[in-house]
VEXMAR-971115 format. One record per residue: residue in one letter; x, y, z of N, C-alpha, C in turn. Coordinates in Angstrom, 1 decimal. Each point is the difference from the previous one (the first is absolute). Example, Ala and Ser with C-alpha at 12.3 -4.5 7.8 and 13.67 -1.06 7.14 Angstrom:
residues 2
residu:n.X:n.Y:n.Z:ca.X:ca.Y:ca.Z:c.X:c.Y:c.Z
a:13.2:-5.7:7.8:-0.9:1.2:0.0:0.9:1.2:0.0
s:-0.4:1.1:-0.7:0.9:1.1:0.0:-0.8:1.1:0.8
END
This chain:
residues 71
residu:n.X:n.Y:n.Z:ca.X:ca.Y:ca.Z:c.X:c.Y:c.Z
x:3.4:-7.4:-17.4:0.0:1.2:0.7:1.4:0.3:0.5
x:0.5:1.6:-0.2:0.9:-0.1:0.4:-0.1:0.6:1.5
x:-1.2:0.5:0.4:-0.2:0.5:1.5:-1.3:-0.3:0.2
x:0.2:-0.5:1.9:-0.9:-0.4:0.2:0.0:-0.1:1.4
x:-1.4:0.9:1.1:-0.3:-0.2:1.5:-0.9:-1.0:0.2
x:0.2:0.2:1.6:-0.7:-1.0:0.4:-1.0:0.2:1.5
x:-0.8:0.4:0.1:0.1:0.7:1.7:-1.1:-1.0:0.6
x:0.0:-0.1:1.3:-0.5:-1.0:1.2:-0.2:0.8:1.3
x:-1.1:-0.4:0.6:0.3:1.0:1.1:-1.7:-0.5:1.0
x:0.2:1.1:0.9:-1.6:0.4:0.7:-0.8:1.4:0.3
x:-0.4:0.1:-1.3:-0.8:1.4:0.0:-1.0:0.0:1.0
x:-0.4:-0.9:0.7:-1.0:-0.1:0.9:-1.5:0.1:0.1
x:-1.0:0.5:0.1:-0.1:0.2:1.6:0.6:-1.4:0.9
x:-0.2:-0.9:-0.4:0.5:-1.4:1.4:1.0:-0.5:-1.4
x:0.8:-1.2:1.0:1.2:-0.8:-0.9:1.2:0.6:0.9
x:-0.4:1.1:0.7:1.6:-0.2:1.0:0.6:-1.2:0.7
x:0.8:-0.2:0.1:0.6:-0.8:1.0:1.3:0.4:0.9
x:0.1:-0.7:1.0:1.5:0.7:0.9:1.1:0.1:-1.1
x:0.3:1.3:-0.1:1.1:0.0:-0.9:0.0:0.7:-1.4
x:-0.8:0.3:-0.3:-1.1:-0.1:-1.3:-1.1:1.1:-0.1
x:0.4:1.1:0.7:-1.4:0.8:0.1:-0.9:0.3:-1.3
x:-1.2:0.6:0.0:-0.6:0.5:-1.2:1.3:0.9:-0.6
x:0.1:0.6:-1.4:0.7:0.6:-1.0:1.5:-1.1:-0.1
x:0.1:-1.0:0.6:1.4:-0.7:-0.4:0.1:-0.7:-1.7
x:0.2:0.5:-0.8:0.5:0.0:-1.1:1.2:-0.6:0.0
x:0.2:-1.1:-1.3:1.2:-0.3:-0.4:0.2:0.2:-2.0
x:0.7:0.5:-0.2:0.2:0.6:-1.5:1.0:-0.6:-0.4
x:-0.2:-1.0:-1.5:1.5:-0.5:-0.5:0.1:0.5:-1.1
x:0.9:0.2:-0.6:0.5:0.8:-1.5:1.1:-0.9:-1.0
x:-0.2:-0.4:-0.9:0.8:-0.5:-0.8:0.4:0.4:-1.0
x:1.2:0.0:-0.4:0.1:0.4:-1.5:1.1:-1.0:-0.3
x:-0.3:-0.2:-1.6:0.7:-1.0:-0.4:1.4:0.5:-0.3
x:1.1:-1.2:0.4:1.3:0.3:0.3:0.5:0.6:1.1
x:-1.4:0.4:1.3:0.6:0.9:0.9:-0.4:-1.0:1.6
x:0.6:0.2:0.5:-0.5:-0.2:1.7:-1.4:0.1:0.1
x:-0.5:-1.5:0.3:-1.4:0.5:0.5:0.1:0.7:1.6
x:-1.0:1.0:0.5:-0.2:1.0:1.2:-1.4:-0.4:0.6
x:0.5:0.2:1.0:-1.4:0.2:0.7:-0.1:0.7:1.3
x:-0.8:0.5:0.5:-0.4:1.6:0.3:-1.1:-0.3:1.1
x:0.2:-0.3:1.5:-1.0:0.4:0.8:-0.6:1.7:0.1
x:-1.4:0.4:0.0:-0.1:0.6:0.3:-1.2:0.4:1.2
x:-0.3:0.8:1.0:-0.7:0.3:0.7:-0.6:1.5:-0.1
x:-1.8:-1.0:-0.5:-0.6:1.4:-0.3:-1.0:0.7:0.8
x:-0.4:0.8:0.1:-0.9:0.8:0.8:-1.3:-0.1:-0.7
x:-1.2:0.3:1.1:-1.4:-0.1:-1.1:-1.4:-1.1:0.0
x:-0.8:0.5:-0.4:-1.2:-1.5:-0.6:0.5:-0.3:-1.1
x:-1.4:-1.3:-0.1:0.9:-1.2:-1.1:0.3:1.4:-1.3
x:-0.7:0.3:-0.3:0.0:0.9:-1.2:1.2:0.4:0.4
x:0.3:1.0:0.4:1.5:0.4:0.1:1.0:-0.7:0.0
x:-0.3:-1.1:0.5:1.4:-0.8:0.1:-0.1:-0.6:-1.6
x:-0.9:-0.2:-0.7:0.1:-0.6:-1.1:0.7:0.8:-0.8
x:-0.6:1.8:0.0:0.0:0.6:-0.8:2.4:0.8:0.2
x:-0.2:0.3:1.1:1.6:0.1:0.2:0.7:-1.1:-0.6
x:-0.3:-1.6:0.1:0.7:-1.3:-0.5:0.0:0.0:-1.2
x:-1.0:0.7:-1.1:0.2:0.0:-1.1:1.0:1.0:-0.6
x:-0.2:1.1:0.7:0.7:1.4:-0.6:1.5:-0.1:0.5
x:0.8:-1.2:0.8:0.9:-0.3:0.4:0.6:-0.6:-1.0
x:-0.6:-1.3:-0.1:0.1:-0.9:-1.2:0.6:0.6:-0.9
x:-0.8:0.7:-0.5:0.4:0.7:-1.5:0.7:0.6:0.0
x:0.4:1.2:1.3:0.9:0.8:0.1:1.6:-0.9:0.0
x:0.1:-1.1:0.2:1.3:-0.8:0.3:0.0:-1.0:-1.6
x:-1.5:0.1:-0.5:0.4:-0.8:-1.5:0.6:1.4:-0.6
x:-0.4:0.8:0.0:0.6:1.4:-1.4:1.6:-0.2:0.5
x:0.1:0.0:1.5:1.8:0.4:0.3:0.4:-1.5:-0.2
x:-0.3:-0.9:-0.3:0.9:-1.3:-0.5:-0.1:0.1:-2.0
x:-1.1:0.5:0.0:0.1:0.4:-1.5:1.1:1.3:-0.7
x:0.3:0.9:1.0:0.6:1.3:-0.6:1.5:-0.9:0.6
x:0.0:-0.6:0.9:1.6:-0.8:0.3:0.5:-0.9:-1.3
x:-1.3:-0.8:-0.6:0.3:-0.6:-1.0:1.0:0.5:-1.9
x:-1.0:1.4:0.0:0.2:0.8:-0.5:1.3:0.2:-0.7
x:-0.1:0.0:-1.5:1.7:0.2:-0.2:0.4:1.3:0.1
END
């Protein structure tokens, strides 16, 4: 592969902890040859939402590592 995420997090309802609230996401992006990234994010929502925002993020940051790749 030459791209590839990864995401982790607590969509919740429970799994908060101090520090940690429900929507805390962490997003990593790789592309080969490049800096692996990674991306806290804090989302708003039930679990559905938080899942559903985490995905449409994702991909949103694979196309822009893919159009960076781009010759």
């Amino acid at each position: 592969a030459d791209l590839a995420v990864a995401v982790t997090g607590i969509a919740g309802p429970g799994g908060a902890v101090p520090g940690k609230p429900v929507g805390t996401v962490w997003l990593a992006l790789a592309r080969r040859g490049a800096a692996t990234s990674a991306e806290r994010l804090q989302l708003d929502g039930d679990r559905a939402a938080v899942r559903d925002a985490t995905a449409r993020v994702a991909i949103e940051r694979l196309l822009q590592r893919a159009r960076e790749a781009a010759p």
